[in-house]
Each structure stands twice: as C-alpha cells, then as structure tokens.
C-alpha positions in Angstrom: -137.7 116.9 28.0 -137.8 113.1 28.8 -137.3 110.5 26.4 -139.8 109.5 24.1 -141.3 113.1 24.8 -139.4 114.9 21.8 -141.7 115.9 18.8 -142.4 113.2 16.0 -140.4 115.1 13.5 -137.4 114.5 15.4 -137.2 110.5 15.4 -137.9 110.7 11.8 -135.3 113.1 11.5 -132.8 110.8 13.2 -133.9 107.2 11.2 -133.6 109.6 8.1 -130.0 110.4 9.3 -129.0 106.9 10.1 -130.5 105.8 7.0 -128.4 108.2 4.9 -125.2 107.5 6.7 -125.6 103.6 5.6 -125.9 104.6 1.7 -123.3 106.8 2.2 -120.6 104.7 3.7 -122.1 101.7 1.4 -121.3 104.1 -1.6 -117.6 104.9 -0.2 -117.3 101.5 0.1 -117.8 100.5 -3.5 -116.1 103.2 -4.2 -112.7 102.6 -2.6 -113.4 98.8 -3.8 -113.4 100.1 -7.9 -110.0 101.6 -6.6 -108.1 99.1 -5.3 -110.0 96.2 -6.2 -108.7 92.7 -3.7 -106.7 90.2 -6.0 -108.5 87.9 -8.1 -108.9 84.8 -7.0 -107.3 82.4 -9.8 -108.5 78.8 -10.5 -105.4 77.2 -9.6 -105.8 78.5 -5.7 -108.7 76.4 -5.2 -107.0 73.7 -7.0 -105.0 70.9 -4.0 -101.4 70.9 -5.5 -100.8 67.7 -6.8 -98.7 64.8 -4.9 -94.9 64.6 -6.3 -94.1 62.2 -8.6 -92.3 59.5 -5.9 -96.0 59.9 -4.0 -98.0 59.1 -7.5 -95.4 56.2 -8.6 -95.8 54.7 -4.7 -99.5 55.1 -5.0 -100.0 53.1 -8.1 -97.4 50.1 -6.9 -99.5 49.9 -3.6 -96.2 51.0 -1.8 -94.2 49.7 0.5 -96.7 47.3 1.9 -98.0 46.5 -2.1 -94.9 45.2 -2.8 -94.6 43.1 0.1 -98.5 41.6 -0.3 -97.1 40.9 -4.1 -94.6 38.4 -3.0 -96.4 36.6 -0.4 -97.9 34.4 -3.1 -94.6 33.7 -5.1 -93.0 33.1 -1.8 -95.5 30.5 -0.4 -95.4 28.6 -3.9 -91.0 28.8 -3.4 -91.4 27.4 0.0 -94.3 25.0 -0.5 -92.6 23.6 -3.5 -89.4 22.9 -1.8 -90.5 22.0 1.8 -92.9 19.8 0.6 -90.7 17.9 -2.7 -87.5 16.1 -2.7 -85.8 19.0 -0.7 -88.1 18.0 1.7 -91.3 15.6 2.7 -90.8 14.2 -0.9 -93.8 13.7 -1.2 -93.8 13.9 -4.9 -93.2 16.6 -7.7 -97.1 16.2 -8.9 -98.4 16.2 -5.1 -95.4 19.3 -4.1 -96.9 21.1 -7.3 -100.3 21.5 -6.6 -99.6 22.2 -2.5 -97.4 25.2 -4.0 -100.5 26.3 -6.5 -103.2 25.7 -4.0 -100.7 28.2 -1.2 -99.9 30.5 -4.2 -103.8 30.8 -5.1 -104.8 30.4 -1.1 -102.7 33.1 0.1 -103.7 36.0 -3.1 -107.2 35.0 -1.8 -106.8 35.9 1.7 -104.8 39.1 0.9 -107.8 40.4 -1.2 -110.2 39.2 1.4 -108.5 40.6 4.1 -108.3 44.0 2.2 -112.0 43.6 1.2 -113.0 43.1 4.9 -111.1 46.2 5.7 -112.6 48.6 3.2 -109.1 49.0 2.0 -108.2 49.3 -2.1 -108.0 45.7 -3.2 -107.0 46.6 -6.9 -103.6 45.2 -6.5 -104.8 42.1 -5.0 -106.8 41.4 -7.9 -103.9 42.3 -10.4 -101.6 40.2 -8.7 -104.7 37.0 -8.1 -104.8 37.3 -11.7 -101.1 37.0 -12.6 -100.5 34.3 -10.4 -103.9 32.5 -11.5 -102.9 32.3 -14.9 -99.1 31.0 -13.7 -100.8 28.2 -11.7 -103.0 27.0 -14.7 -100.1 26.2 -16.3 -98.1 24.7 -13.6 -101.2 22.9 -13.3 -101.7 21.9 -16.9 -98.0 21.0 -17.8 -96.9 19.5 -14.0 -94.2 21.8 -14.4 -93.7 24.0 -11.6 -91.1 26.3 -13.8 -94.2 27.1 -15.7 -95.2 29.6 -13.0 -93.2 32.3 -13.5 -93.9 31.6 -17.6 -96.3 34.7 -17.5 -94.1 36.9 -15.3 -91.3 36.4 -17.6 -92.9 37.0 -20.8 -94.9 40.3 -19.8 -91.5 41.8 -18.6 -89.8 41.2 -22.0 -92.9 42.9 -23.7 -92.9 45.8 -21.9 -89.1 45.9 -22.7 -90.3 45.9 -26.3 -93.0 49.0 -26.2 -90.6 50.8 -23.8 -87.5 50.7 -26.8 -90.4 51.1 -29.3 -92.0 54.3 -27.4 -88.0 55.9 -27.8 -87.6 54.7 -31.2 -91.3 56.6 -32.4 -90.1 59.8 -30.1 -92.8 59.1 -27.9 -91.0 58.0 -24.8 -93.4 56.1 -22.4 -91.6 57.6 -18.7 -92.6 60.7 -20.2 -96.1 60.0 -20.3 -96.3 58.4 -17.3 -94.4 61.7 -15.4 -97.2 64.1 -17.4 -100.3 62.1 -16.3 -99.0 61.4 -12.6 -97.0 64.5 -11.5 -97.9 67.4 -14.1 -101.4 67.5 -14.2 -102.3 65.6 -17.3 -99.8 67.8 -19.5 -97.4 66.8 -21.6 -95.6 70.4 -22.0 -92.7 68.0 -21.9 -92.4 68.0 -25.2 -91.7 71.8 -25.6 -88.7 71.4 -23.7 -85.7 69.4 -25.2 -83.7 68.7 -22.2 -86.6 67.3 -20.3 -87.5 65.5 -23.7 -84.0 64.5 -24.1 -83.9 63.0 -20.3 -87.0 61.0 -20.5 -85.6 59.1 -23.9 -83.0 57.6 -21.7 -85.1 57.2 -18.8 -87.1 55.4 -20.7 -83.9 53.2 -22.0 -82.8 52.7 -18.7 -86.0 51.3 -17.5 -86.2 49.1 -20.4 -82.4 47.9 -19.5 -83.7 47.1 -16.0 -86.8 45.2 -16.8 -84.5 43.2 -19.3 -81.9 42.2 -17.1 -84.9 41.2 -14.5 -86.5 39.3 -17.1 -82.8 38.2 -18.9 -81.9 36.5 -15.6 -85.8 34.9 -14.7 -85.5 33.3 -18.3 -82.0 31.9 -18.4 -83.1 29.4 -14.7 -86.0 29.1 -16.9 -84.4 27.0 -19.8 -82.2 25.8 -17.2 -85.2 24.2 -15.5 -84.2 25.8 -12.0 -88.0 26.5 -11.4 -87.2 27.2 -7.3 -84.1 29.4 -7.9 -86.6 31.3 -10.0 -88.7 32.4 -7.6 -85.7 33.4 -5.5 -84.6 35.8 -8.0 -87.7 37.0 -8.2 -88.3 38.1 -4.5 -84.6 38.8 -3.8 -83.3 40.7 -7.2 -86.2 41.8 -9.1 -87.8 44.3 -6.5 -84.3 45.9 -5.6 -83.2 46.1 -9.2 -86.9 48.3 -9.5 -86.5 50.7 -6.4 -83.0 51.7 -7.5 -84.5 52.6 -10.8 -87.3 54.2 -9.8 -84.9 56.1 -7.4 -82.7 57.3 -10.4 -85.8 58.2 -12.5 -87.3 60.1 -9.6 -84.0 62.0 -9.1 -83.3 62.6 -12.3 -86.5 64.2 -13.3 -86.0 66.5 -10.2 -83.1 67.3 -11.3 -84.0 68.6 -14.6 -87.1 70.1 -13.3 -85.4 72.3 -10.9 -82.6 73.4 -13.2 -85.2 74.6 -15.5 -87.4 76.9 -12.8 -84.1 77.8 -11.5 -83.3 79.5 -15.5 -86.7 80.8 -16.0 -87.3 84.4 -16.7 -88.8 86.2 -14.5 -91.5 88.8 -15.5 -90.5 92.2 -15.9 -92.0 94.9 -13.3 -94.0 96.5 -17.0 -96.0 93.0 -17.1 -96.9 93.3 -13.3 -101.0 94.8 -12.9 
C-alpha cells in the first residue's frame, strides 16, 4: 500500500492517538507537579540585596570625590584670603575679603555646573553652594572674613546637641540612620539590646567627634584666626570623620555578625 493510500479511518485513528497521548502526558504532568510541587518563589528573591552600610554612608556624602568638591570652595576662600591680604599682595582686608567670597561662591558655581553639564547628581553641590552662600553673606556684611565659617561652626554644635538628646530620649539617631540605609527601612534594632546598647555609644561617640571638630573651629574663632580656620577645617575635620565612620562601620559589623553567628537554626520538624 503506498502512502496516502491507507483507508480514511486509519489517519483518524492515528490524530486520535496522538491527540490522546498529549492529554495524557499533560495529565501526568500536573500530576507529578501536585507531588513535588518546585519551590515557591519568595518576595525577597526578586528583591536586589541592599548595598552595605559603608556603600549607603559613601553614597549620601558624595564619596571620595564629594568630599573633595566640598572643600574646593573653603580652600579657594583660605588661599584667596591669604595670597591676596597682608600675607600677600596686601591689597587690603575689605578688597582680600570679597576676592576670597567671590572664589568661594565662583568655584561651588562651577562644580554644580560642571556636574549639571555632565548629567551627574548635583545635590551636594547645591548643599554645599548653600552653606557657603550663607557664610559669604556674612563675611560680606560684617567685613569679617572669620564670619565664614560662623555657619559651619554652629550647625556642628547643634547636631552635637540632637545626637546627646536622641541617647538621652533612647532613641539613638546612628540607629536610625543604620535601619533606613542598611536594613531596609526596619528598625528591628530595637528588639535586640546589644545592638540597641552599641548604637547609644555610637551615637555618643559621633557626638564627641563633631564636638571636638566644632570645639577646635570655635576656639580660632574667638581667637580671631579666621585663616587658620579654614585649615582645620580641610586638614582635621574630614580625617577626624572617616576614622569615625570607620569605627561605626566596624563596630556595627561586628555586632551584626556575632548575632547571625548565635542565631538558632530551625529544627529539621519546621522544614516543608
């Protein structure tokens, strides 16, 4: 018999067969799926695990480079001021003042500008245009150039202020700032006391630090040392910062560890 010369009944015969084979193994399939069903897929698995908390601090100060762009401006009103007074051109302490201003101002400008031009984050050029803008005003208005670092100086010694306050109300502000950056938005701190315990004296020691930062900015201050101000400020200030964020950072991790070291592990009854 040749092909295509086999009686009708047979092809429907064999698309009948093939048809029946497919619900069958579609059955056994669902079948053997009901069994041993593939592991649920959880919400956290779809979720990117979250940057560690030295990433999420660096983030926020701009990093490496964000610290740098912050004291460009201090540094041109330092060398301005100096190069361009009786340490230098005298060419007066009015004339020296508003050259340091307009090189201060000038060179937050072209930082944010070049940023901007680059389609790069400019929100810490704007945060520090705005500090040094309101420290030039009142170089600018008194003719003191000391008044430039009068904003700096005072905003350090407040936050030194809601840091102890934050310990003294139990709500310790390194905490908060570890929960929202490196934990998700929780603040399951609290339900562990050793963890609670270390970020009270975190929190102390970073009030310590921004006090002996600020301590040392406002003792040149009433000395009238405007220059040797801004030298503190570039040469102590930023070191004095990375070492404690470098103990907080450890210190945390530290903790952390210890504790998912001394976690229980569930039993083989609570395993599907």
């Amino acid at each position: 018999m040749t092909p295509g010369s086999e009686p009708r009944h047979a092809a429907h015969e064999s698309v009948e067969e093939r048809v029946a084979e497919e619900v069958v193994e579609e059955l056994i399939g669902e079948f053997v799926e009901e069994l041993d069903p593939p592991p649920a897929r959880r919400p956290e698995d779809d979720e990117e695990p979250l940057p560690s908390f030295s990433e999420q601090i660096s983030e926020q100060l701009g990093g490496v480079r964000g610290l740098i762009e912050s004291s460009v401006p201090v540094l041109a009103f330092v060398l301005l001021n100096v190069l361009l007074g009786s340490a230098g051109l005298d060419l007066g302490k009015k004339t020296a003042l508003y050259w340091a201003i307009g090189g201060s101002v000038g060179s937050a400008l072209a930082i944010g500008v070049y940023r901007l031009s680059r389609k790069q984050p400019i929100r810490h050029a704007v945060n520090g245009l705005f500090g040094i803008a309101i420290g030039a005003f009142l170089a600018w208005r008194t003719g003191d150039a000391k008044n430039f670092y009068l904003p700096g100086i005072l905003l350090t010694l407040g936050q030194v202020v809601v840091l102890i306050g934050s310990v003294a109300v139990r709500r310790p502000i390194i905490g908060y700032v570890w929960g929202v950056l490196a934990n998700g938005g929780k603040h399951d701190w609290f339900d562990h006391p050793r963890l609670f315990r270390t970020f009270q004296w975190l929190t102390l020691v970073w009030a310590a630090s921004l006090f002996v930062r600020a301590g040392v900015q406002g003792w040149l201050y009433l000395a009238d040392q405007a220059n040797a101000i801004g030298v503190v400020r570039i040469l102590i200030s930023w070191p004095i910062y990375a070492a404690t964020f470098a103990f907080t950072a450890w210190a945390v991790h530290r903790v952390t560890s210890a504790e998912h070291a001394h976690a229980p592990e569930p039993s083989a009854e609570a395993q599907p």
